[in-house]
C-alpha positions as CSV (number, residue, x, y, z in Angstrom):
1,X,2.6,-14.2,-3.3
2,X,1.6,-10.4,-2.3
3,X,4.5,-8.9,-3.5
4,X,3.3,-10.5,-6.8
5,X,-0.5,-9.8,-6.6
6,X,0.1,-6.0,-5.7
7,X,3.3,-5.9,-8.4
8,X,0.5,-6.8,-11.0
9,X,-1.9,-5.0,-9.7
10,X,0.0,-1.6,-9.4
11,X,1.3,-2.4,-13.1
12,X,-2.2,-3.1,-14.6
13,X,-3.6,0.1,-12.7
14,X,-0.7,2.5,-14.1
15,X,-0.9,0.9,-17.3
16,X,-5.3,0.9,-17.2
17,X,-5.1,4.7,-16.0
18,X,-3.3,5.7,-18.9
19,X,-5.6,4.3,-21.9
20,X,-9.2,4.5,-19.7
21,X,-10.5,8.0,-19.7
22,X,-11.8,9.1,-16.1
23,X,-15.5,9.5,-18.0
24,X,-15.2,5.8,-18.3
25,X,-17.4,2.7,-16.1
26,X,-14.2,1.4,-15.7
27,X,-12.1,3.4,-13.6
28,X,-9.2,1.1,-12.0
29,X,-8.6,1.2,-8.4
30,X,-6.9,-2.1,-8.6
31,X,-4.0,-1.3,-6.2
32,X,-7.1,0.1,-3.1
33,X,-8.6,-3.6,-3.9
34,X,-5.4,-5.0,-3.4
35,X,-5.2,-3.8,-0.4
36,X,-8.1,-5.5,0.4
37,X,-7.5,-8.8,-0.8
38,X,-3.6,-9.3,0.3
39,X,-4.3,-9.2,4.0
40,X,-3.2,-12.3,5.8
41,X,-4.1,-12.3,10.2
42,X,-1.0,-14.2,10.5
43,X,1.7,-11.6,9.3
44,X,0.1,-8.6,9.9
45,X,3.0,-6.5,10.9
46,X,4.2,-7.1,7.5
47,X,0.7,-6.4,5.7
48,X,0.8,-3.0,7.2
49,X,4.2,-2.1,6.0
50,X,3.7,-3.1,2.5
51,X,0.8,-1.2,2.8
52,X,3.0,1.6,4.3
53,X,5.3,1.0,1.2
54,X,2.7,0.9,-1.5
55,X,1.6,4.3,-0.5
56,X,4.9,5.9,-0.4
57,X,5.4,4.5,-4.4
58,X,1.8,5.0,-5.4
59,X,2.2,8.5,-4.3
60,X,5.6,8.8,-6.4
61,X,4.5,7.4,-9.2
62,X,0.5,8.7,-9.6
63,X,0.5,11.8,-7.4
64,X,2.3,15.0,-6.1
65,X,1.4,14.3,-2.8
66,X,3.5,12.4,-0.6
67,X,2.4,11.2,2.5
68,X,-1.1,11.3,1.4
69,X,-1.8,8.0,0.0
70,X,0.5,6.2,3.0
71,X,-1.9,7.7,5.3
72,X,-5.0,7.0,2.9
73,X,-3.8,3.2,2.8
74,X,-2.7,2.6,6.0
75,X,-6.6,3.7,7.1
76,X,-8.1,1.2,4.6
77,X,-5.7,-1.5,5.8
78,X,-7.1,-1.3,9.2
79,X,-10.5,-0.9,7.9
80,X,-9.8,-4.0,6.5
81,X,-8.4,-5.6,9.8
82,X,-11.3,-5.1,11.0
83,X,-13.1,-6.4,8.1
84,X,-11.7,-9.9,8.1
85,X,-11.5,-9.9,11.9
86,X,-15.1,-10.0,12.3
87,X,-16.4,-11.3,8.6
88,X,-16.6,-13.9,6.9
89,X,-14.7,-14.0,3.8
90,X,-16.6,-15.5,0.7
91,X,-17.5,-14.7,-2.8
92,X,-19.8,-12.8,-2.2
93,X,-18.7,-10.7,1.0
94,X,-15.5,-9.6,-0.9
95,X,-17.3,-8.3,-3.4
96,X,-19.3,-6.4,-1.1
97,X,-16.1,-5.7,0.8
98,X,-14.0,-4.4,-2.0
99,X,-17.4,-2.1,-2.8
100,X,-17.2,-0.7,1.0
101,X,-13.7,-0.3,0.8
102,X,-13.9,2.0,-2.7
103,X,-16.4,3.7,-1.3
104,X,-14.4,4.7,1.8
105,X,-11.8,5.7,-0.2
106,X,-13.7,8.0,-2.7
107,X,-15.1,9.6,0.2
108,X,-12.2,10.6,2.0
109,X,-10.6,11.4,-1.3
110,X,-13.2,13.7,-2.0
111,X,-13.4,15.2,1.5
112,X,-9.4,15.6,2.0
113,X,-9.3,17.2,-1.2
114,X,-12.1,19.0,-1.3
115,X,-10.5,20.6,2.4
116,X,-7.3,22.0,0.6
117,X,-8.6,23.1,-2.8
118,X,-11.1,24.9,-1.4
119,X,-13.9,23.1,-3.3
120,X,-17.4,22.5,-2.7
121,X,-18.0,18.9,-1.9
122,X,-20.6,18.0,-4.2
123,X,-22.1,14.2,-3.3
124,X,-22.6,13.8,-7.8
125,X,-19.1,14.0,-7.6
126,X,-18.5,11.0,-5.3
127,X,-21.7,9.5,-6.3
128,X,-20.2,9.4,-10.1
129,X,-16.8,8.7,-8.7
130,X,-18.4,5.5,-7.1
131,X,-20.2,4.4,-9.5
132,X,-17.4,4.7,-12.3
133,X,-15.1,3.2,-10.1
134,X,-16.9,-0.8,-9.3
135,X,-17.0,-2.5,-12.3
136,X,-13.6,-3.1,-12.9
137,X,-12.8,-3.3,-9.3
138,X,-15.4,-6.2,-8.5
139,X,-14.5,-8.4,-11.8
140,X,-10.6,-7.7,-10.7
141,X,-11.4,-8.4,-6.8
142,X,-13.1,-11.5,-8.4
143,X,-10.2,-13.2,-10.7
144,X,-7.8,-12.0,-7.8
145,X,-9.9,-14.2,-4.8
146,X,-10.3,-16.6,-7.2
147,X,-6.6,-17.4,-7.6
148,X,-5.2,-16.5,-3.8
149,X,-7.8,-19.6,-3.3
150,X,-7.0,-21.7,-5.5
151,X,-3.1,-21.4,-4.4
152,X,-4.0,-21.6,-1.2
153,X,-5.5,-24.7,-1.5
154,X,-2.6,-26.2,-3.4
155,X,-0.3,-24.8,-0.6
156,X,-2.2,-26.7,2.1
């Protein structure tokens, strides 16, 4: 069932990326809110290379940098370890969650890059970067925990 959620989620966030402009409230992260919202405690050797693996084609297919997003991933997987480790997992706290976890990605985004371009990190930027980026991410994170749920229930 991961393989599908991120499959549709990398697909939708190529495909949203393409038509949204970056000036837009709806900026889709969908594949960092995947990672997010896939992890499982019970096969987490496998969360972590899919993670590994998502990185490796997100940076193929959306960037020039390889390596980079691996590594960015793999840090917001075991964020999100520890997360669900010491959480509770509801409505609500995913949202908040998935929110965090943006957020943490922006940041680092921002810093990394802001390192080896030589740019002045400016907190508008990531302030407007956040804020343009959790709409879409939170209604997605929603339908998303709404349906692992509901599957999970049937699968019980």
């Amino acid at each position: 069932m991961n393989i599908i959620i991120i499959t549709i989620g990398f697909i939708l966030d190529t495909i949203l990326s393409l038509y949204i402009p970056t000036t837009s409230y709806f900026i889709p992260l969908l594949t960092i809110t995947n990672i997010y919202l896939i992890y499982n405690r019970k096969e987490e050797t496998k969360y972590f290379i899919t993670i590994a693996a998502l990185g490796l084609i997100y940076d193929l297919i959306h960037t020039n940098l390889l390596f980079y997003h691996l590594v960015i991933f793999l840090i917001l997987a075991f964020i999100t370890k520890i997360i669900h480790k010491n959480l509770k997992q509801t409505k609500i706290t995913t949202i908040i969650y998935i929110s965090i976890i943006i957020i943490i990605y922006e940041f680092l985004n921002i810093t990394i890059l802001s390192m080896y371009q030589k740019n002045i990190f400016i907190i508008n930027n990531l302030l407007n970067k956040i804020k343009h980026s959790l709409l879409l991410n939170q209604i997605y994170s929603l339908i998303v925990y709404n349906y692992i749920k509901k599957t999970h229930k049937k699968n019980i």
